[in-house]
N, C-alpha and C positions, 0 to 999 in steps of 0.2 A: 504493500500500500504506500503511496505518495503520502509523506508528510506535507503536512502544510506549508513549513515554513520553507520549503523546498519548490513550491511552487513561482512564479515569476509573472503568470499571466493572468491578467483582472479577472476575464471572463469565468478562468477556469477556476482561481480564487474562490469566485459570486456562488458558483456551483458547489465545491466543494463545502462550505460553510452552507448552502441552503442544504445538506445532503446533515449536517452536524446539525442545526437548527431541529429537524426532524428523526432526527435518532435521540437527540437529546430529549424529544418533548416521549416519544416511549417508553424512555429512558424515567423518564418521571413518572409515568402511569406506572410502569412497574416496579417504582421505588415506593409508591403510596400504596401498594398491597404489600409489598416486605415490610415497610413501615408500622403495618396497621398491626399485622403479624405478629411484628419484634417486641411493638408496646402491648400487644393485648395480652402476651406470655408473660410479661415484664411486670404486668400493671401498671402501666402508664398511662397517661392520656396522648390517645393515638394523635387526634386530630392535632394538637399542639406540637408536638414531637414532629408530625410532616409538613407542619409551615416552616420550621426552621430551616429542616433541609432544603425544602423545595426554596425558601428565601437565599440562603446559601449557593444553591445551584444556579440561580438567576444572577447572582450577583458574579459569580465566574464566567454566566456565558456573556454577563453584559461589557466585564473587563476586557473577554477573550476579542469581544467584535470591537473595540475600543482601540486594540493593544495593532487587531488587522486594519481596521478599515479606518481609524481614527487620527485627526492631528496627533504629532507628537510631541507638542509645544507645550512647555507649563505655565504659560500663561494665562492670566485668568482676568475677568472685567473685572474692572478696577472698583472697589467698594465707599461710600461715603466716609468708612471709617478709618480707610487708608489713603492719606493725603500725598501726593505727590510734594517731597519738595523741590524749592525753585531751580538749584542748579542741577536737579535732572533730568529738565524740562528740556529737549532739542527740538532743532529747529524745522521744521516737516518739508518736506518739498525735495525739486531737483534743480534747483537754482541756479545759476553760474558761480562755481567755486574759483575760489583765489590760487593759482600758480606758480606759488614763488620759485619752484625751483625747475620750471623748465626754462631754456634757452629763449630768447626773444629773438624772432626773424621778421627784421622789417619789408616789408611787402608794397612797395608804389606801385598803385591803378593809375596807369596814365587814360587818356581819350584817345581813340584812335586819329590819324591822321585824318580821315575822312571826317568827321565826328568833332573837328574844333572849328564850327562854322555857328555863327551866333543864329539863334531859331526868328527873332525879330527884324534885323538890318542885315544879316546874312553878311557882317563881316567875321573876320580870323578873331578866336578866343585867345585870351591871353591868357597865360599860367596864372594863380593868385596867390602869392606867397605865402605859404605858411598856413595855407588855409584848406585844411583836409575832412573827410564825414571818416571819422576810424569805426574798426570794429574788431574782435579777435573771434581766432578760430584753432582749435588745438587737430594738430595732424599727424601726420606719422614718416619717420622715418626707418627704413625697412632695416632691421641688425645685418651684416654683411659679414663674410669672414674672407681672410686676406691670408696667402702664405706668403709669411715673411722669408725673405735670401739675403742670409747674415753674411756680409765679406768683413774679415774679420783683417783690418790695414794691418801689416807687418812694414816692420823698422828697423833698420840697419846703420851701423855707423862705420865710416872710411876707414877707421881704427883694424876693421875684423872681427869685430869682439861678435857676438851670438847675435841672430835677428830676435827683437822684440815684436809678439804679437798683442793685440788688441784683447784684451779680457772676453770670452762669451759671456751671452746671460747667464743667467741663473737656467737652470734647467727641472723640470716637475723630475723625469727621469733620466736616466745619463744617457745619451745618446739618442733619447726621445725627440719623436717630431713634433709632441702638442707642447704646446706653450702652459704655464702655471695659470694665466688668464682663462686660458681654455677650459681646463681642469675646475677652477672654481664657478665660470659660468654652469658648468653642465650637472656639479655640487647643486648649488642656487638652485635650478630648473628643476632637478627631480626631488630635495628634501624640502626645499622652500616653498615651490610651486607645484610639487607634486604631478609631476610631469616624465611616467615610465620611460627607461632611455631608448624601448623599442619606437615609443611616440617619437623621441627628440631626434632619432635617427633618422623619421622618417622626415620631420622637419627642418631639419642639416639638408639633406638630399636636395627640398625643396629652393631652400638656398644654395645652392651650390657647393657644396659640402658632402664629400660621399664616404662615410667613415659607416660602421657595424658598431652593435649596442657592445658589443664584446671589448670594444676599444675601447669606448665611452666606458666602459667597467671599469679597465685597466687604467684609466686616467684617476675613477674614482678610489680607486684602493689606494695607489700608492699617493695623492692627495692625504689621504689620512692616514698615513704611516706619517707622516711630516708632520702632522696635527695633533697626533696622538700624544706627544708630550701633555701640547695646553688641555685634551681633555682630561686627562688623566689629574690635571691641578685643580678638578671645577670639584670631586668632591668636597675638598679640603676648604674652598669657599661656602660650598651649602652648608656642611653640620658646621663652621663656625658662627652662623647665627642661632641664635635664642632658642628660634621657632623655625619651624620647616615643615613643607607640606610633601604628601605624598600618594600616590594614587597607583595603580595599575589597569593594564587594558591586554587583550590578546591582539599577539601578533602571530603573522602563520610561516611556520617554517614549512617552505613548499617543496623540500629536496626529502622530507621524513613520511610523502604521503600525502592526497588531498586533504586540504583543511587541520592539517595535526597543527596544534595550538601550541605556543610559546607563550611569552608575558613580557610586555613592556613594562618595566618597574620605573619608577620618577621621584626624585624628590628634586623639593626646588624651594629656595627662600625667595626673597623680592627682586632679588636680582640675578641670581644664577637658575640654573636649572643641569640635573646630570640625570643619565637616561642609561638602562639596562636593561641587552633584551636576554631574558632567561627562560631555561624549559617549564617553571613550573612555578605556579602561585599557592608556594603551602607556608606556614608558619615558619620553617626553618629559610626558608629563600627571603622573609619579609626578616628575619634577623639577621641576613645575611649579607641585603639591600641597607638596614639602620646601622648594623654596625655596632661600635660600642658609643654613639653619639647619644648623651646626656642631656640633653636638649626638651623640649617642647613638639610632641609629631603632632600635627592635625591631619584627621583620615575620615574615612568614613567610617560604616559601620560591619568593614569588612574581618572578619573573626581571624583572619591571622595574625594583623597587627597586637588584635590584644595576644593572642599567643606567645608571638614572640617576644613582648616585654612583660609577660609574666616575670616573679622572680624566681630562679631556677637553680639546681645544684650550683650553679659558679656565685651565688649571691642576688641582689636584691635586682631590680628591671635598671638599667642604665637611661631611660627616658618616660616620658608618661604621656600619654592618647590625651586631646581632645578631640571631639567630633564637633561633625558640623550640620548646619542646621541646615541647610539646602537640600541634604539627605531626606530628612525629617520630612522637609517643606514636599518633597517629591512624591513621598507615601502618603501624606493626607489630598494633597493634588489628584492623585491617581482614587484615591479612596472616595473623594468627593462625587464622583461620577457615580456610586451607587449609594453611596451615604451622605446629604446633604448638610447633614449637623455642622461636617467639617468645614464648612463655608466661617464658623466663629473660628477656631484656631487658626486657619489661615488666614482671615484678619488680622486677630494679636500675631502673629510670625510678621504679615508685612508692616506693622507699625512698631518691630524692631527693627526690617532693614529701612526703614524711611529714616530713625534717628541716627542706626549707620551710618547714612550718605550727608548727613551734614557734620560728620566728626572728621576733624584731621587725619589724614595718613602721613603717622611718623616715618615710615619710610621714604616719604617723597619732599622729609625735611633736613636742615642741616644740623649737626649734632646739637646745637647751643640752644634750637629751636626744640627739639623732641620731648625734654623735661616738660615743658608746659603742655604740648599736645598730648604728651601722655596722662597729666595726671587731669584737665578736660574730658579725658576719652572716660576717667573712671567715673569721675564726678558726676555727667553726664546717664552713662550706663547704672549706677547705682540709683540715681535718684526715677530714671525714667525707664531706663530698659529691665532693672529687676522687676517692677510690680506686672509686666506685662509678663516676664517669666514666670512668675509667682500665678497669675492668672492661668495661665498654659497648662500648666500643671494644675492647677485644680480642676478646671476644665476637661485634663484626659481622666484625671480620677473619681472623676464623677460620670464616666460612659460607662454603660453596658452594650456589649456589643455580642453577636455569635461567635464560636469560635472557627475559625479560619478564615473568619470573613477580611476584606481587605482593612476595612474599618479596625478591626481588632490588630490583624499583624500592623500597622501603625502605630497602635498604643503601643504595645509592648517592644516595636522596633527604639522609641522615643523615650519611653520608660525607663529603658533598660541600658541606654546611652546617658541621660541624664546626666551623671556626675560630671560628666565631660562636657555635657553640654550647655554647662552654665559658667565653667571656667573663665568664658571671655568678661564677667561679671565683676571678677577681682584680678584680672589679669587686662590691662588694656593694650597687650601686645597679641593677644589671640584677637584672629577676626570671627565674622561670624562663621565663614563656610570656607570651602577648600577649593572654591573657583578657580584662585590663583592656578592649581595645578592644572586643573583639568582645562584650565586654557593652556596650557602648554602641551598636556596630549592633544590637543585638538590636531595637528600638525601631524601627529603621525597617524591620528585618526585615519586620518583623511588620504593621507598618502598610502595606505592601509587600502581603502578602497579602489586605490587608481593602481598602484602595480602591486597590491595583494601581499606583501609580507616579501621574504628573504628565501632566496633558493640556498643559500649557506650559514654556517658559523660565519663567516668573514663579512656573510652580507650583513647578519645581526649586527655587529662589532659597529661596522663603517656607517650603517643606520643609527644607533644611536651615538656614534660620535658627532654625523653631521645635527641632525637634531638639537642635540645636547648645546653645541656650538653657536648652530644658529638662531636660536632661541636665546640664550644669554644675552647673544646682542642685540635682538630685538629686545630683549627687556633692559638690558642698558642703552639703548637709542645711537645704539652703532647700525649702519648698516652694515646687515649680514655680508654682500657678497665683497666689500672695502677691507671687513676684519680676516674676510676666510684669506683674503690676496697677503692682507700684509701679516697674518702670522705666517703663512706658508713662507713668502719668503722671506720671512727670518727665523722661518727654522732651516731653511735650506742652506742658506747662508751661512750660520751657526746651528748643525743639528741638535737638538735636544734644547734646542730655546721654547721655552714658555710664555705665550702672547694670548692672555684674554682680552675681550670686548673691553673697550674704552667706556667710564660712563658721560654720557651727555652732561652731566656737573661740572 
């Protein structure tokens, strides 16, 4: 039998699911004589006993068509009791945006020769100095590539003494024909832009460029054997912050078999990010990923993490979990849709992030600055952000809900996080949610779906180096493909030189 989710086509989708809709509803007729059955040997009351399940069973096939056929957006119309504030109010439309940093090409429309004849007296127009109707228009010019013929001047002196020759470049590899330029564009295009190198090849061709993805590979590896110093220094920036976030995502190692799953592991403070891709997401791989970093981890509410910083024969956990509340926010989101109650808790949740968004980000201030922003950030959350935690929680302890219902796994997802999920309370260095990271998986997300995971170990390796890379400098306000050139060439120059992203400060 065809799984579902293995299907790809609407039609046959519509059919499949009206074929489920209808085994399900028999499915119910003959749950409510086992039902009547099970309580009348029991001594129960049948009828009551077969509204739950049957309320239960509606409530999965309503998620099930939700989860197929439905947006996946969590977004929700916005509530009278959730106030937007001012600065995150943007500005709507497709307006003409400002350009600063493309080139400026001046462009004269003259009148034809024919065409400078006055329309009244039918004498010769004169030119009007200085006097033009402007307009702009952004265009395009087409990337080109060039093979450069290096003659390399040699130099002799009347003396005899030995000819001096001209220095060569620098070279990606020793005797290579691609250029370091080449190498980092075709980096950029497929971890930046996400763009398979069987696509780029066929795009090179287009332009006159006739190179094999196999080359384009060979450019990318030994690019990151150059690189591999600076990634290898990005741990040692992440655990030296306070706090750090950390997430996971499956990536597909495609040489072990269709679809056999790896794991992208990440952690990332405000300004680095480091990225590993491993075979397996268990408790000992997430100890393996933290490390002995003492710190602050924020995660979800994925059960390795707490695993691995349990305390354990070597002594006590070396860091401690907060979670985050976007988790949270996601299970009653999802839960809403058969349980309406949850329209109050997501309420109080968004008029915690509405006091969020008007608090400073000490990270985005200078050291002398941060004393005050931080203890703002507490003063604030204490006085305004506890009563509405305090509310949330009375809130979930006062539901009764069925069990297995989505309603219920919510409470107790929430419940049962709580400790952690109130830290940012008395901690004004915890945010609320673990965004930060998961905007940085976003990237291999994505690229995940355009050339599908890694046919190798080597491919893992060189993926999450460039990632890991280019991400840091996106969050430090480097351009990625400026930082990938000039560390490359100053490790080629001096190998084993270490070149992180610059910050924009």
């Amino acid at each position: 039998m065809v799984r579902l989710e293995h299907v790809k086509d609407l039609e046959t989708a519509k059919q499949m699911a009206t074929l489920l809709e209808a085994e399900n509803a028999r499915l119910h007729q003959r749950l409510e004589v086992l039902v009547a059955e099970n309580a009348r040997l029991k001594g129960e009351d049948a009828q009551q006993r077969l509204q739950l399940e049957l309320n239960q069973l509606k409530e999965q096939l309503a998620l099930m068509q939700q989860r197929l056929f439905g947006a996946s957006s969590e977004k929700r119309k916005p509530t009278t009791e959730t106030p937007v504030p001012a600065r995150a109010r943007k500005q709507r439309g497709h307006g003409p945006r400002a350009q600063p940093q493309l080139p400026v090409q001046e462009v004269v429309l003259p009148l034809d020769e024919a065409d400078k004849v006055c329309g009244l007296c039918g004498g010769a127009l004169k030119e009007w100095t200085g006097q033009t109707e402007d307009s702009q228009e952004v265009s395009v010019v087409e990337r080109h590539f060039v093979l450069k013929h290096y003659r390399r001047q040699k130099y002799r002196c009347p003396c005899g003494c030995a000819p001096v020759t001209a220095p060569a470049p620098l070279r990606l590899i020793e005797g290579g024909r691609y250029s370091v330029d080449f190498a980092v564009h075709v980096a950029l295009q497929k971890y930046g832009f996400h763009l398979p190198l069987a696509r780029q090849e066929r795009m090179f061709e287009r332009e006159g460029l006739v190179v094999d993805s196999q080359t384009l590979w060979d450019q990318l590896s030994a690019l990151a054997l150059h690189l591999q110093p600076s990634y290898e220094a990005l741990p040692a920036v992440v655990f030296s912050s306070p706090l750090i976030h950390a997430d996971e995502t499956h990536w597909y190692m495609l040489n072990k078999g269709p679809g056999k799953k790896w794991y992208a592991w990440t952690v990332a403070c405000a300004d680095a990010v480091y990225h590993r891709i491993l075979p397996s997401r268990s408790g000992a791989t997430a100890k393996l990923v933290l490390g002995d970093y003492a710190g602050i981890v924020m995660v979800d509410g994925y059960a390795a993490y707490q695993t691995a910083t349990k305390p354990g024969a070597d002594g006590p956990a070396s860091c401690s979990l907060v979670f985050c509340w976007a988790h949270v926010r996601r299970k009653f989101v999802e839960a809403e849709r058969v349980a309406p109650v949850c329209a109050e808790v997501l309420s109080l949740m968004g008029q915690l992030y509405v006091i969020e968004a008007d608090l400073p980000d000490p990270h985005a201030l200078r050291a002398e600055q941060q004393a005050a922003a931080l203890a703002q950030r507490l003063t604030v959350r204490q006085e305004k952000s506890a009563p509405l935690v305090a509310a949330i929680r009375e809130w979930a302890l006062a539901q009764r809900s069925l069990p297995g219902s989505a309603l219920r796994k919510a409470l107790e997802y929430m419940l049962e996080l709580w400790s952690g999920l109130t830290v940012f309370l008395s901690n004004p260095w915890v945010p609320l949610d673990n965004n930060l990271v998961e905007r940085q998986l976003r990237d291999m997300v994505v690229g995940r779906k355009n050339h599908y995971g890694s046919k190798s170990l080597r491919g893992t390796e060189v993926a999450a180096l460039f990632y890991s890379l280019i991400e840091t400098a996106r969050l430090r306000g480097e351009d990625p493909g400026r930082y990938l050139l000039r560390a490359a060439l100053a490790a080629i120059e001096n190998p084993g030189t270490v070149t992180l992203p610059s910050s924009s400060d």
